[in-house]
mmCIF file of the C-alpha atoms, coordinates in Angstrom:
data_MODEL
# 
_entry.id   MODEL 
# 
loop_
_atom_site.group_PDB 
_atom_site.id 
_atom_site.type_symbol 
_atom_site.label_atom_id 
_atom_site.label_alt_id 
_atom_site.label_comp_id 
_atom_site.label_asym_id 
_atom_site.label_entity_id 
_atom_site.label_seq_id 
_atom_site.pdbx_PDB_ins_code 
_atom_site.Cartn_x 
_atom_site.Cartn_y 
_atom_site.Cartn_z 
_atom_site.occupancy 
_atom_site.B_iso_or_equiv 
_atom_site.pdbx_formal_charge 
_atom_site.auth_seq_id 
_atom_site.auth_comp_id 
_atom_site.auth_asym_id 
_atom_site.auth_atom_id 
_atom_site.pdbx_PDB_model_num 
ATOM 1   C CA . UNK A 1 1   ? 7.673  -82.196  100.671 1.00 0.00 ? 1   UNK A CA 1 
ATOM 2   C CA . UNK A 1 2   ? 4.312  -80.467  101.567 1.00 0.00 ? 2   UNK A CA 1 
ATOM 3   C CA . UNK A 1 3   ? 3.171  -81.662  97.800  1.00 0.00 ? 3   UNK A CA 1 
ATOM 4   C CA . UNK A 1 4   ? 6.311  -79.914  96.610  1.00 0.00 ? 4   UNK A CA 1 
ATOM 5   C CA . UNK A 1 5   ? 9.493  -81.609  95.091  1.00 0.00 ? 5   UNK A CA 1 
ATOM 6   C CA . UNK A 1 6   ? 12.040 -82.710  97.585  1.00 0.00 ? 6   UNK A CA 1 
ATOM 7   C CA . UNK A 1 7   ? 14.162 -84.852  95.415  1.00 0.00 ? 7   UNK A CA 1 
ATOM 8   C CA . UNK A 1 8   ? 14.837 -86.714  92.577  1.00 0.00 ? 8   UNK A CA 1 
ATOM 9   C CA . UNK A 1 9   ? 15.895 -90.563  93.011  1.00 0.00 ? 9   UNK A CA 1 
ATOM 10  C CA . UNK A 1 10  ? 18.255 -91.221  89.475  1.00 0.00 ? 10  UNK A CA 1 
ATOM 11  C CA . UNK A 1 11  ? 19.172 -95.110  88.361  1.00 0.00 ? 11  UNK A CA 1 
ATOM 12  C CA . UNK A 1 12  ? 21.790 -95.121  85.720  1.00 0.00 ? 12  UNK A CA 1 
ATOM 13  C CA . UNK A 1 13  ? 22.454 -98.504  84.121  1.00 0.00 ? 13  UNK A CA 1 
ATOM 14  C CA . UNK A 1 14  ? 25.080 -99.432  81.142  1.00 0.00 ? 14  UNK A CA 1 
ATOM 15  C CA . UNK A 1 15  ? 22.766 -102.355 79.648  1.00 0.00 ? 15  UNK A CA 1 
ATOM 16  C CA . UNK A 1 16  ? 20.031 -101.885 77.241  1.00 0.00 ? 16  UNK A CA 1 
ATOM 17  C CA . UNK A 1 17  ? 15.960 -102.899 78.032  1.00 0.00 ? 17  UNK A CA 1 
ATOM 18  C CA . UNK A 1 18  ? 16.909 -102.965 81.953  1.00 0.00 ? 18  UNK A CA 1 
ATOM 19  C CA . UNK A 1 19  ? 14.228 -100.331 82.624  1.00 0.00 ? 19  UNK A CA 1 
ATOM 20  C CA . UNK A 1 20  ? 11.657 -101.786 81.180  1.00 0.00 ? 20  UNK A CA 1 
ATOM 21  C CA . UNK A 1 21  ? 7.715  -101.166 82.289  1.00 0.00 ? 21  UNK A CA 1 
ATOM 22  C CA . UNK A 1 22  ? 7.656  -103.871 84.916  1.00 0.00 ? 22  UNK A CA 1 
ATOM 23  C CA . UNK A 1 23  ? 11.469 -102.107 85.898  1.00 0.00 ? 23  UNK A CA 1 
ATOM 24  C CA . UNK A 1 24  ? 9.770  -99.145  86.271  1.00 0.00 ? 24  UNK A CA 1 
ATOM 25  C CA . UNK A 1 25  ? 7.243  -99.958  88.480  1.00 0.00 ? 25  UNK A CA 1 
ATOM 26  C CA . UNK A 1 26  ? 9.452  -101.681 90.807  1.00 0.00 ? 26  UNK A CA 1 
ATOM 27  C CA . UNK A 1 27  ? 11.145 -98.763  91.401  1.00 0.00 ? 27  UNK A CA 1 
ATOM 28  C CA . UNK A 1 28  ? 7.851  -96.287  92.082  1.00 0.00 ? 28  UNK A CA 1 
ATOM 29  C CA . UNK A 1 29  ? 7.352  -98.499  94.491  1.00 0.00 ? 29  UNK A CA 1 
ATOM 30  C CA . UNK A 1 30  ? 10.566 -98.132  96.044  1.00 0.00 ? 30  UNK A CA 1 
ATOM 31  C CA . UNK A 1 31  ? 10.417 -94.733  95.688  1.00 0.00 ? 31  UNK A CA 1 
ATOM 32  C CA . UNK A 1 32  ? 7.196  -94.728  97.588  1.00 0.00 ? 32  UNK A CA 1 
ATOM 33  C CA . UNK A 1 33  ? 8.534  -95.954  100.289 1.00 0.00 ? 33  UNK A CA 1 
ATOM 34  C CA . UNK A 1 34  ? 11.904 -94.102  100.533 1.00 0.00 ? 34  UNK A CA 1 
ATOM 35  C CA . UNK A 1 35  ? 9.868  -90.693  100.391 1.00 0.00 ? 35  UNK A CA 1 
ATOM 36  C CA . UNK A 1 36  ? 8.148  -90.865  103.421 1.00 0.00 ? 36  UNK A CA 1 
ATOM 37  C CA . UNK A 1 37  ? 11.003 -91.785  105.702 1.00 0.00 ? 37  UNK A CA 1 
ATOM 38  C CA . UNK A 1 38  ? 12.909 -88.754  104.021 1.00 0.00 ? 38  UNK A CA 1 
ATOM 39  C CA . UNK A 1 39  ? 9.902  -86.737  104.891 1.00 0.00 ? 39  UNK A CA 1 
ATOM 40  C CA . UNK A 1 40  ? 10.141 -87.791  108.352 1.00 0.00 ? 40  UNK A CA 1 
ATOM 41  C CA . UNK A 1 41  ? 13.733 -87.065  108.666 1.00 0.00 ? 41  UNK A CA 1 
ATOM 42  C CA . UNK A 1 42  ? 13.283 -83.017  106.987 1.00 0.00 ? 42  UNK A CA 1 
ATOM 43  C CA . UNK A 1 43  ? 10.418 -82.870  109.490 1.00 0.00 ? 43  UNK A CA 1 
ATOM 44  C CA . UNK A 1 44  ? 12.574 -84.050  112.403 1.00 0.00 ? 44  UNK A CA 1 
ATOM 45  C CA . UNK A 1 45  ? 15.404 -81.822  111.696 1.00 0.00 ? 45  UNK A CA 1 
ATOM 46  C CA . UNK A 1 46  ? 12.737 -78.642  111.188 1.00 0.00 ? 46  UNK A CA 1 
ATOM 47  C CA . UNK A 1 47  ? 11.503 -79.283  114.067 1.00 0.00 ? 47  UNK A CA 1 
ATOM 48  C CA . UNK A 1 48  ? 14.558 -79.527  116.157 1.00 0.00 ? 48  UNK A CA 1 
ATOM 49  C CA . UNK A 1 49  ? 15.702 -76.131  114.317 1.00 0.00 ? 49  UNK A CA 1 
ATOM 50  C CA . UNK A 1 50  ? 12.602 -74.422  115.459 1.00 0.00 ? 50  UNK A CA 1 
ATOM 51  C CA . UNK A 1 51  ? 12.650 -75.564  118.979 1.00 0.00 ? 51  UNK A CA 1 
ATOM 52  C CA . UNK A 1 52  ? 16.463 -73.599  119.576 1.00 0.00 ? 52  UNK A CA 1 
ATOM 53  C CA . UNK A 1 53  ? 15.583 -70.857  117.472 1.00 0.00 ? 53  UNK A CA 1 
ATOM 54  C CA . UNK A 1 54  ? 14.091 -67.630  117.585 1.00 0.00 ? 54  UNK A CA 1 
ATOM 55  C CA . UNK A 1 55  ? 12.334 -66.867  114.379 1.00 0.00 ? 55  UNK A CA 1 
ATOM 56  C CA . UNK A 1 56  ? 12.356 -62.425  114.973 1.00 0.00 ? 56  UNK A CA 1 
ATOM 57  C CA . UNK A 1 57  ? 16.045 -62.243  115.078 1.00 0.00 ? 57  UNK A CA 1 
ATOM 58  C CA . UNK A 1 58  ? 16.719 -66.018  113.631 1.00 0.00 ? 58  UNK A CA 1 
ATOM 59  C CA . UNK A 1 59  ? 19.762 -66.341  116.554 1.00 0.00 ? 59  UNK A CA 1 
ATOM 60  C CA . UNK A 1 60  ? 19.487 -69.718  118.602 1.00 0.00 ? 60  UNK A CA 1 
ATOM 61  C CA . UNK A 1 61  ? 16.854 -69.195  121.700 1.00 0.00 ? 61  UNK A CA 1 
ATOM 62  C CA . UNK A 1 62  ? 17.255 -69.502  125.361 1.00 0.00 ? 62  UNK A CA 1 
ATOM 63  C CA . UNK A 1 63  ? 17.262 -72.837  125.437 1.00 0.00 ? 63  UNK A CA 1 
ATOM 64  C CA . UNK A 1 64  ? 20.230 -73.320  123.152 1.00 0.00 ? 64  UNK A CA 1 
ATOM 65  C CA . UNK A 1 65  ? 22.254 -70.876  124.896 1.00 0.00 ? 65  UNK A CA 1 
ATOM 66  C CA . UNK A 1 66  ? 21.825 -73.176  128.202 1.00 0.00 ? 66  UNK A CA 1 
ATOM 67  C CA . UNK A 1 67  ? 22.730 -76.369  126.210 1.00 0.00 ? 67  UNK A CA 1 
ATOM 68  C CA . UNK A 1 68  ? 25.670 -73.925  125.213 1.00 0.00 ? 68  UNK A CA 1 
ATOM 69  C CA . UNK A 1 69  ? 26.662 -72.461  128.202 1.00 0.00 ? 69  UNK A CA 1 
ATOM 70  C CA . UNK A 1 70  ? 26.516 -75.457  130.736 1.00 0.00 ? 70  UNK A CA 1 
ATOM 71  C CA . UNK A 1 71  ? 28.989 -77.550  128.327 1.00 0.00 ? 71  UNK A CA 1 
ATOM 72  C CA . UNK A 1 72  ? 31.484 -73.925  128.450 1.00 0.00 ? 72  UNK A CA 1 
ATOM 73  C CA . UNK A 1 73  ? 31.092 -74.005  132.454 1.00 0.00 ? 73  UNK A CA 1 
ATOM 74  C CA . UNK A 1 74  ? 32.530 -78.109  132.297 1.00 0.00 ? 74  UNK A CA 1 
ATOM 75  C CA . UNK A 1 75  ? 35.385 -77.279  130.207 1.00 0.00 ? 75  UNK A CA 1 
ATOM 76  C CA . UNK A 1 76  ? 36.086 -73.903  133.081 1.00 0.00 ? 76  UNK A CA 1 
ATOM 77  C CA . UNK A 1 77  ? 35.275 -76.789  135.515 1.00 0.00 ? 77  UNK A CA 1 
ATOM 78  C CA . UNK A 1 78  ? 38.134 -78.824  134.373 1.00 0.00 ? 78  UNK A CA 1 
ATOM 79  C CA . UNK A 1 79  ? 40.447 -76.324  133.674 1.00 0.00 ? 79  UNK A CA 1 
ATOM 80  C CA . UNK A 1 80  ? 39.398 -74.048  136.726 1.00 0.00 ? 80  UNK A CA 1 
ATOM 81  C CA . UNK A 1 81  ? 42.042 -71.175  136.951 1.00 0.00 ? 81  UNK A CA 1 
ATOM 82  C CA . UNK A 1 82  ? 43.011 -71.290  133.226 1.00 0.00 ? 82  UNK A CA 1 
ATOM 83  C CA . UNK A 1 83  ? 40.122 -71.337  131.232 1.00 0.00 ? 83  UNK A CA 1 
ATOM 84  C CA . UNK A 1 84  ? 38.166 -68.014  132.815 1.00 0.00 ? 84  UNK A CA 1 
ATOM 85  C CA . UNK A 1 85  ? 34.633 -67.758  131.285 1.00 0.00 ? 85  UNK A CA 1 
ATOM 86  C CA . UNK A 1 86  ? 32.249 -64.864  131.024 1.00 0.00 ? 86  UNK A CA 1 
ATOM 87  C CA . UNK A 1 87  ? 29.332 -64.168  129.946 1.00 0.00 ? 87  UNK A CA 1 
ATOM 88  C CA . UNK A 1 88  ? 26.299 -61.285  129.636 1.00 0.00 ? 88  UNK A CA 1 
ATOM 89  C CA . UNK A 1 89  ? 22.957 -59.844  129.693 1.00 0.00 ? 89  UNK A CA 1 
ATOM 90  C CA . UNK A 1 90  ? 21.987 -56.980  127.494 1.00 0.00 ? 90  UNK A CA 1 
ATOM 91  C CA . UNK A 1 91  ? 18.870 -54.821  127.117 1.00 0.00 ? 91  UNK A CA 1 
ATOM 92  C CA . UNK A 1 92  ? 17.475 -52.563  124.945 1.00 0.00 ? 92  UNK A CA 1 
ATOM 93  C CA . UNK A 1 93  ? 17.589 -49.242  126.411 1.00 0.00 ? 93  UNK A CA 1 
ATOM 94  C CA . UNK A 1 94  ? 13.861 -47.775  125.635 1.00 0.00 ? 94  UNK A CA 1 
ATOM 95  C CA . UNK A 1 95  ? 12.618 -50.712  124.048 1.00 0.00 ? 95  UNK A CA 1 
ATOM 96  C CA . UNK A 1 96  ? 9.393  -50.538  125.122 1.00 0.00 ? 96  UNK A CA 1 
ATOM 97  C CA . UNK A 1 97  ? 8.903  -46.713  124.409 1.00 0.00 ? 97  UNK A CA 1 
ATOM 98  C CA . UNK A 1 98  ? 10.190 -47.761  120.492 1.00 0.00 ? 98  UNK A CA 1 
ATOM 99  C CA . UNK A 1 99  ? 7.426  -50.333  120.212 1.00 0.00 ? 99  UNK A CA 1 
ATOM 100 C CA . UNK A 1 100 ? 4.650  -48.082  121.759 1.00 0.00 ? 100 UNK A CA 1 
ATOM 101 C CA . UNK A 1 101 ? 5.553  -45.502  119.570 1.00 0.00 ? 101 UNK A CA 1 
ATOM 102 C CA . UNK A 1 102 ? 6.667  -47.374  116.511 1.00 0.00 ? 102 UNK A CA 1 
ATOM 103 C CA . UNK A 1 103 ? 4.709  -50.569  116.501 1.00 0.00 ? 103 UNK A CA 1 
ATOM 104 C CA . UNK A 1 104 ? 5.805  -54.062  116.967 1.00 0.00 ? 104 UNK A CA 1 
ATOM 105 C CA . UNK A 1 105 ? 6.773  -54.494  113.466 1.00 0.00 ? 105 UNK A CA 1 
ATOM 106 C CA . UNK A 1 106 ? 9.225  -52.053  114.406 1.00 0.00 ? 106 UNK A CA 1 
ATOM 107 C CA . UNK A 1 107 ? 10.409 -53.218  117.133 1.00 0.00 ? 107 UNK A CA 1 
ATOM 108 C CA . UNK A 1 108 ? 11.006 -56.720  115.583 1.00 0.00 ? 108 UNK A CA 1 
ATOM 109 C CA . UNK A 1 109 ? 13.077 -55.156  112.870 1.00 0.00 ? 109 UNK A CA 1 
ATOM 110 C CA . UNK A 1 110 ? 15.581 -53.466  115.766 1.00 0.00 ? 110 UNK A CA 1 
ATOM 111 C CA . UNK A 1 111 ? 15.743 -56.441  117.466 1.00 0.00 ? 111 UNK A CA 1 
ATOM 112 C CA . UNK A 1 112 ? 16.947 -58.264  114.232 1.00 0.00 ? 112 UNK A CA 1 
ATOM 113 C CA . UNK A 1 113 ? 19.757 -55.595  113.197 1.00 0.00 ? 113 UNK A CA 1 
ATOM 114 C CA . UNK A 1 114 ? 20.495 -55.290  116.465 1.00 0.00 ? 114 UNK A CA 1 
ATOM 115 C CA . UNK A 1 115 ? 21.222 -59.314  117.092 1.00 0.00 ? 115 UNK A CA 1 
ATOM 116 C CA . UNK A 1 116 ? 23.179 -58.757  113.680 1.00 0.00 ? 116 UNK A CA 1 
ATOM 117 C CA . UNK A 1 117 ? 25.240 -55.819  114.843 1.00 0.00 ? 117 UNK A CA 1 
ATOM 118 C CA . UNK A 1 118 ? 26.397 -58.197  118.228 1.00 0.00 ? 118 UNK A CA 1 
ATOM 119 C CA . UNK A 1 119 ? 27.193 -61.255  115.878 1.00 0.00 ? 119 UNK A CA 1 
ATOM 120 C CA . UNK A 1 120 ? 29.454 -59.180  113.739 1.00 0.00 ? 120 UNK A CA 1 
ATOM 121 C CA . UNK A 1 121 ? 31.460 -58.059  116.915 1.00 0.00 ? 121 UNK A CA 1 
ATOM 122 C CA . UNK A 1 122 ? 31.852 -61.313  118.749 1.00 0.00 ? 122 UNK A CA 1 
ATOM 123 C CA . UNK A 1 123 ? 35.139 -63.498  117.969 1.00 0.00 ? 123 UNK A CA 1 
ATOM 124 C CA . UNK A 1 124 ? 34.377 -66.770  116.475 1.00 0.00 ? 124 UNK A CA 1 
ATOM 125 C CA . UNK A 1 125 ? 34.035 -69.224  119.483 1.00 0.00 ? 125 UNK A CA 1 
ATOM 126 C CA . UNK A 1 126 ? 31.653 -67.114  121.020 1.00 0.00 ? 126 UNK A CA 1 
ATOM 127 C CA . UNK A 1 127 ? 28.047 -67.785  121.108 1.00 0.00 ? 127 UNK A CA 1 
ATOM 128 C CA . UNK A 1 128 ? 24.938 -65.170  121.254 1.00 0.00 ? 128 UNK A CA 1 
ATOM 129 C CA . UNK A 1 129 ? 21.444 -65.686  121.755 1.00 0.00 ? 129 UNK A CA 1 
ATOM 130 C CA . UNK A 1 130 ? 17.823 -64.105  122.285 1.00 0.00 ? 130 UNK A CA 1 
ATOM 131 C CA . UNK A 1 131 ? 16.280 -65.004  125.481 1.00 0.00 ? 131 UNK A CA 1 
ATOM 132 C CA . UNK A 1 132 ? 12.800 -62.717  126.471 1.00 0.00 ? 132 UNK A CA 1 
ATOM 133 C CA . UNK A 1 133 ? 11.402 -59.468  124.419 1.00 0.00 ? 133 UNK A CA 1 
ATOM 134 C CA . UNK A 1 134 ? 14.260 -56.957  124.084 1.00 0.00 ? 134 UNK A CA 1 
ATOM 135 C CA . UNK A 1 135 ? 17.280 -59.536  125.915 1.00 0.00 ? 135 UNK A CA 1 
ATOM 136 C CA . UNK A 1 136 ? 20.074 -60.817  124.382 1.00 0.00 ? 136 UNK A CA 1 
ATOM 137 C CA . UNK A 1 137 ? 22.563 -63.596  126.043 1.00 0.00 ? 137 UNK A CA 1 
ATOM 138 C CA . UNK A 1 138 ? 26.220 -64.145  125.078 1.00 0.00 ? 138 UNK A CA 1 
ATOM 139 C CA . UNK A 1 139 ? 28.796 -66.527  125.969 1.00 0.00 ? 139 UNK A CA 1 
ATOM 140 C CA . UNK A 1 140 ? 32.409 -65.748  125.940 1.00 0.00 ? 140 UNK A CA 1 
ATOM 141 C CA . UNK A 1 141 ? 34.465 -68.523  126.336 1.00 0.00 ? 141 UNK A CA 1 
ATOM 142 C CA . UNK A 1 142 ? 37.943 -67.850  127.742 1.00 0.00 ? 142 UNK A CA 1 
ATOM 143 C CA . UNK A 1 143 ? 37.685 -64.208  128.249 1.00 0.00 ? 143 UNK A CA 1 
ATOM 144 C CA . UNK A 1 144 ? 38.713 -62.199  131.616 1.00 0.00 ? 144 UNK A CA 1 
ATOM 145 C CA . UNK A 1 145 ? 37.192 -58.755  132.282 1.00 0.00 ? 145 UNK A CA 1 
ATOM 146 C CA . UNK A 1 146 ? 39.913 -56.967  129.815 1.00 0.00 ? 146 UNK A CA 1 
ATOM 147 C CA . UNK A 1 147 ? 38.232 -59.272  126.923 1.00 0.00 ? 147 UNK A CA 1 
ATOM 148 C CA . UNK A 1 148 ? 34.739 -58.934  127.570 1.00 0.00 ? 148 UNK A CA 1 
ATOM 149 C CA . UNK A 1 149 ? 35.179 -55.105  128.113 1.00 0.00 ? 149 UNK A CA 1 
ATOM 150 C CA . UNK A 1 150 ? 37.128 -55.218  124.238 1.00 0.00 ? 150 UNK A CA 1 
ATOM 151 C CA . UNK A 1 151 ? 33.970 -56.906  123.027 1.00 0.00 ? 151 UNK A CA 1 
ATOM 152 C CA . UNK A 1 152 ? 31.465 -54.680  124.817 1.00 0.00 ? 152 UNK A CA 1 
ATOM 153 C CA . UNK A 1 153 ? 33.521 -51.656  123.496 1.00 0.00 ? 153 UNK A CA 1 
ATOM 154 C CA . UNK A 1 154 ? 33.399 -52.757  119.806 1.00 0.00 ? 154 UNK A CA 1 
ATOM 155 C CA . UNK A 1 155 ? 29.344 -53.418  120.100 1.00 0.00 ? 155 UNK A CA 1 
ATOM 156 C CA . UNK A 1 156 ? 28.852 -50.133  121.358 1.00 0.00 ? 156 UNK A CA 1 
ATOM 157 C CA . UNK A 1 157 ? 30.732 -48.203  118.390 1.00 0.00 ? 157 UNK A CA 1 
ATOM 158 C CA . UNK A 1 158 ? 29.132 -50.622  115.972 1.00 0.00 ? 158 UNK A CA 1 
ATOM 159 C CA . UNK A 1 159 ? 26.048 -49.397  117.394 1.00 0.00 ? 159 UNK A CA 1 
ATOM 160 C CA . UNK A 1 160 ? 26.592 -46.000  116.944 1.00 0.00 ? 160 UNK A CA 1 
ATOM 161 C CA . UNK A 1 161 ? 27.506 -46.812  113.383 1.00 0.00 ? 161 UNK A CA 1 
ATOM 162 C CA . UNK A 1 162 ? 24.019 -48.956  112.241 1.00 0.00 ? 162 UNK A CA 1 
ATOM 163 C CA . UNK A 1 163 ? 21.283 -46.256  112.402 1.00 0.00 ? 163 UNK A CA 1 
ATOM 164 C CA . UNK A 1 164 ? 18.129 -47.609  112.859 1.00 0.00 ? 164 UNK A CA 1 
ATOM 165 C CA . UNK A 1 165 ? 15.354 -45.966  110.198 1.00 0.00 ? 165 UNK A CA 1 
ATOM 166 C CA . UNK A 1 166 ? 12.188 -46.604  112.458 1.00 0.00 ? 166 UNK A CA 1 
ATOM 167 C CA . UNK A 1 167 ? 10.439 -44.418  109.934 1.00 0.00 ? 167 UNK A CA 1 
ATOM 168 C CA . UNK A 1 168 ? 11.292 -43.274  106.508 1.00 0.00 ? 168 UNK A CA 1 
ATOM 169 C CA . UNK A 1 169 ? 11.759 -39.644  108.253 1.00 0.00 ? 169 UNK A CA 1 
ATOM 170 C CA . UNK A 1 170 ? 13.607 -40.666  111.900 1.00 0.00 ? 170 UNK A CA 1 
ATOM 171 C CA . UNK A 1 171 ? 15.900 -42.364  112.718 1.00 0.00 ? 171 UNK A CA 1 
ATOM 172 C CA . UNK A 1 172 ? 17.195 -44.075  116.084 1.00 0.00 ? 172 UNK A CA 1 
ATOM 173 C CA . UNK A 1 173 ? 20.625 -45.163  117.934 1.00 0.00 ? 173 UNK A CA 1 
ATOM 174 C CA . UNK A 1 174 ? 20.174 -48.367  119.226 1.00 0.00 ? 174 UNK A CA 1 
ATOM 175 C CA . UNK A 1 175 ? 21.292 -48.103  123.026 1.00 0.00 ? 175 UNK A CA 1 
ATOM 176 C CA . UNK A 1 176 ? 22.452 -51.164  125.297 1.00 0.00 ? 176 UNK A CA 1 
ATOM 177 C CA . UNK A 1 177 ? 22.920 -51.999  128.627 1.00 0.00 ? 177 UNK A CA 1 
ATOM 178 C CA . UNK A 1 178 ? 24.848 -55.029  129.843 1.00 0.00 ? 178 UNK A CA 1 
ATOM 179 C CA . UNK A 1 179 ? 25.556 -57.226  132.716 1.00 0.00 ? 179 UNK A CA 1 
ATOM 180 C CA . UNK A 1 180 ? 28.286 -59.239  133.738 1.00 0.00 ? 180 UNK A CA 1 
ATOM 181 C CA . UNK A 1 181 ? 29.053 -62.855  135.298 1.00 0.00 ? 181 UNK A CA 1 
ATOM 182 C CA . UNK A 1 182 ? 32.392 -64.409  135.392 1.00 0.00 ? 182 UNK A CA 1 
ATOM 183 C CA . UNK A 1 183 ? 32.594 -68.112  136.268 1.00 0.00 ? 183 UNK A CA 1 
ATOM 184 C CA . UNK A 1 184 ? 33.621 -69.136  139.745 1.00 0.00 ? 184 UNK A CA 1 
ATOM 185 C CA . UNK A 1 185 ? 33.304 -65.804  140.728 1.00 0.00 ? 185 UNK A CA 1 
ATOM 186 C CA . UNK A 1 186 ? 29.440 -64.853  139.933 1.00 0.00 ? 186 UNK A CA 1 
ATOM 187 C CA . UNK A 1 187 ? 28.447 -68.692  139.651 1.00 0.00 ? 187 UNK A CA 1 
ATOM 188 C CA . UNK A 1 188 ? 29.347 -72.186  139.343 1.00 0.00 ? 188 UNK A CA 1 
ATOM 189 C CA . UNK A 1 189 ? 26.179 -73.204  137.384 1.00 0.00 ? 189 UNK A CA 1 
ATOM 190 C CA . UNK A 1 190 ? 24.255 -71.805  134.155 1.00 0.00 ? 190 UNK A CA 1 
ATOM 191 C CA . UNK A 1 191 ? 21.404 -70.687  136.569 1.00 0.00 ? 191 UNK A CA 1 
ATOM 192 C CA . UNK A 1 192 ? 23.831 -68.656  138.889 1.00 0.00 ? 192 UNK A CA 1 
ATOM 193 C CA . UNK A 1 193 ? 25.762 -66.931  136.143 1.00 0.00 ? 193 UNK A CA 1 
ATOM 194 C CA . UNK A 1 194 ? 22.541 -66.293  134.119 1.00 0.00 ? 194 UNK A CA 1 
ATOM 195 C CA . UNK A 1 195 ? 20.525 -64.935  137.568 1.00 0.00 ? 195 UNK A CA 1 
ATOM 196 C CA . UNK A 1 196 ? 24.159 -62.653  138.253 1.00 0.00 ? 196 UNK A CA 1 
ATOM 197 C CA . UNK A 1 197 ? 24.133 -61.641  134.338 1.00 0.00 ? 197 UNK A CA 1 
ATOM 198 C CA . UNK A 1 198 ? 20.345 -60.009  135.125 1.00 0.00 ? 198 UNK A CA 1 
ATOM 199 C CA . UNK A 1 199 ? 20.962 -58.863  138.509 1.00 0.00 ? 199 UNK A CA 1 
ATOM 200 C CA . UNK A 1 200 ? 23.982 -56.903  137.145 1.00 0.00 ? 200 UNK A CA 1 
ATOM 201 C CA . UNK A 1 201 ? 21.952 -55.607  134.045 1.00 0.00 ? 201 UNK A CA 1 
ATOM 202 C CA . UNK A 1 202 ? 19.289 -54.521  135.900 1.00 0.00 ? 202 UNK A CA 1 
ATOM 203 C CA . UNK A 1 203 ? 22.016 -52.427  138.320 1.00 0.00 ? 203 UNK A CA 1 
ATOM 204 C CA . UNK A 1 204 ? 23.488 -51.243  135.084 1.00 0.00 ? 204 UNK A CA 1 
ATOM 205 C CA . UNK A 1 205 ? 20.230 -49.700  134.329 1.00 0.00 ? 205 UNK A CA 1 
ATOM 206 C CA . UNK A 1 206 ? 19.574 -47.637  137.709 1.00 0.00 ? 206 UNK A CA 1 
ATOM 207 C CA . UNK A 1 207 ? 23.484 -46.054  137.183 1.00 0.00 ? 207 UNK A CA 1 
ATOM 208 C CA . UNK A 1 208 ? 22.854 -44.834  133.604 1.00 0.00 ? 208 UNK A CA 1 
ATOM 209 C CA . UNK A 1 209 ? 24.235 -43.305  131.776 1.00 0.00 ? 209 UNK A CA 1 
ATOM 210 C CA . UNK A 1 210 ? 26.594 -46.222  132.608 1.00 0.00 ? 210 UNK A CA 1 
ATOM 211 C CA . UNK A 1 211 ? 25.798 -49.009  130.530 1.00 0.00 ? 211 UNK A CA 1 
ATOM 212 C CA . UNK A 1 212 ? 27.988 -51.855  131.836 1.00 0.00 ? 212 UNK A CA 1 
ATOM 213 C CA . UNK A 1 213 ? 28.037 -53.315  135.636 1.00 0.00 ? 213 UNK A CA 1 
ATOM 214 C CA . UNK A 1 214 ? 31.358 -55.128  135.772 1.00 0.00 ? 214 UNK A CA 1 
ATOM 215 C CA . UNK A 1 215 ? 31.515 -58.265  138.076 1.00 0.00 ? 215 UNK A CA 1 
ATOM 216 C CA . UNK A 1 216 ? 29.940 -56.929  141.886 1.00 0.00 ? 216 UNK A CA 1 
ATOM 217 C CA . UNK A 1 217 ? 31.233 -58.576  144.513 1.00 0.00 ? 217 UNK A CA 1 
ATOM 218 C CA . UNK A 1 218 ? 28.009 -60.053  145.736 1.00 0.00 ? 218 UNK A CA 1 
ATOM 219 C CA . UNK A 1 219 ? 27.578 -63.444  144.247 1.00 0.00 ? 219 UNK A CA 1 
ATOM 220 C CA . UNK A 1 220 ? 24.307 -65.829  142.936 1.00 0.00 ? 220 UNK A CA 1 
ATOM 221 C CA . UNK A 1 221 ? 22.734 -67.736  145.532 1.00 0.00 ? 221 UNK A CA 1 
# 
C-alpha cells in the first residue's frame, strides 16, 4: 500500500510440480488484480475514518456525534418517559490564554489528555466527541440529572488529579465548564439539544466559579 507491503496472498497445494513457471505466472497475474481492489477498499475505509475523526485528540468529530446522537433521540422517541437522555457541552476554561501563552502545540497536547481524562470517566454506552477548538460533546444515554451530575462530578476530580506540564517548570489544572440538555425537555431534535447544550455552557461561564448550568427552564427554539 503506498509502495509498501499490504499483504501476502499464500497457495498451499499437496501435489508435486503444480507450481510450476507457467503456475506462477498465472497467479501474479491474479495477484495483480486482487491488489488494487484491496487498495481501494483500505483507502475507502481511511477515508471514512478520517471524515468522523478528529486527528488532535483522535475522538470521533462533530459529525459523528450527530450520526450518534440523532439515533439516541429515536430510541428516547420510542420509549419517551422511560428512556431519559442527556447530553453536554464543555469548554476549556482559559483555553485561549493557554495557547497565547503556551503555543498551539500546547494547547493540542491539553486538548488530547483532556479528551482522555473524559473517556476514562464516562460509563461504557456513552459516547464523547470534539466539536470546535477547545469543545467537547457527550452523549449520555439513559441518564436523568442525578446521572449526568455523577459523571460531571467524577470528570472534575479526575481533572484535578491529571496535571497538565505545559512546560517542563509549570504546570496547569485543566478547568471545565459544562452545559446541559435533557431530551424532551431542552429539545426534541439533535439541533435543539446541541443549541440548549451551548446556550447553557455559555450561562455556565458568566456564573463562575460555577461550572455546570443544570437544565434552565427556557427551552431551544
Amino acid at each position: 500500500y503506498n509502495g509498501a507491503l499490504f499483504g501476502v496472498l499464500q497457495f498451499f497445494s499437496n501435489l508435486p510440480g503444480v507450481f510450476n513457471a507457467d503456475a506462477l505466472i498465472k497467479l501474479e497475474a491474479a495477484a495483480e488484480r486482487v491488489a488494487p481492489m484491496i487498495q481501494s477498499s483500505l483507502s475507502y475505509e481511511r477515508s471514512l475514518s478520517s471524515a468522523l475523526t478528529d486527528p488532535v485528540t483522535e475522538l470521533p468529530n462533530e459529525r459523528a456525534f450527530r450520526l450518534i446522537l440523532e439515533n439516541q433521540i429515536a430510541e428516547s422517541q420510542r420509549n419517551r418517559g422511560d428512556r431519559p437522555l442527556t447530553m453536554i457541552a464543555i469548554d476549556v476554561r482559559n483555553f485561549d490564554e493557554i495557547n497565547s501563552r503556551f503555543g498551539h502545540s500546547t494547547g493540542d497536547r491539553l486538548l488530547g489528555l483532556i479528551a482522555q481524562v473524559i473517556k476514562c470517566q464516562l460509563r461504557q454506552m456513552d459516547f464523547v466527541a470534539r466539536s470546535n477548538n477547545d469543545e467537547f460533546l457527550a452523549i449520555f444515554p439513559t441518564a436523568d440529572e442525578t446521572v449526568t451530575s455523577e459523571i460531571v462530578d467524577r470528570i472534575n476530580v479526575a481533572l484535578v488529579d491529571s496535571r497538565f506540564f505545559a512546560t517542563d517548570s509549570e504546570s496547569i489544572v485543566p478547568e471545565l465548564y459544562f452545559g446541559t440538555a435533557a431530551f424532551g425537555k431542552h429539545g426534541e431534535s439533535a439541533d435543539q439539544m446541541i443549541q440548549s447544550a451551548r446556550l447553557n455552557k455559555q450561562q455556565a461561564k458568566a456564573k463562575a466559579p460555577v461550572n455546570v448550568f443544570w437544565f434552565p427552564e427556557q427551552t431551544a427554539g
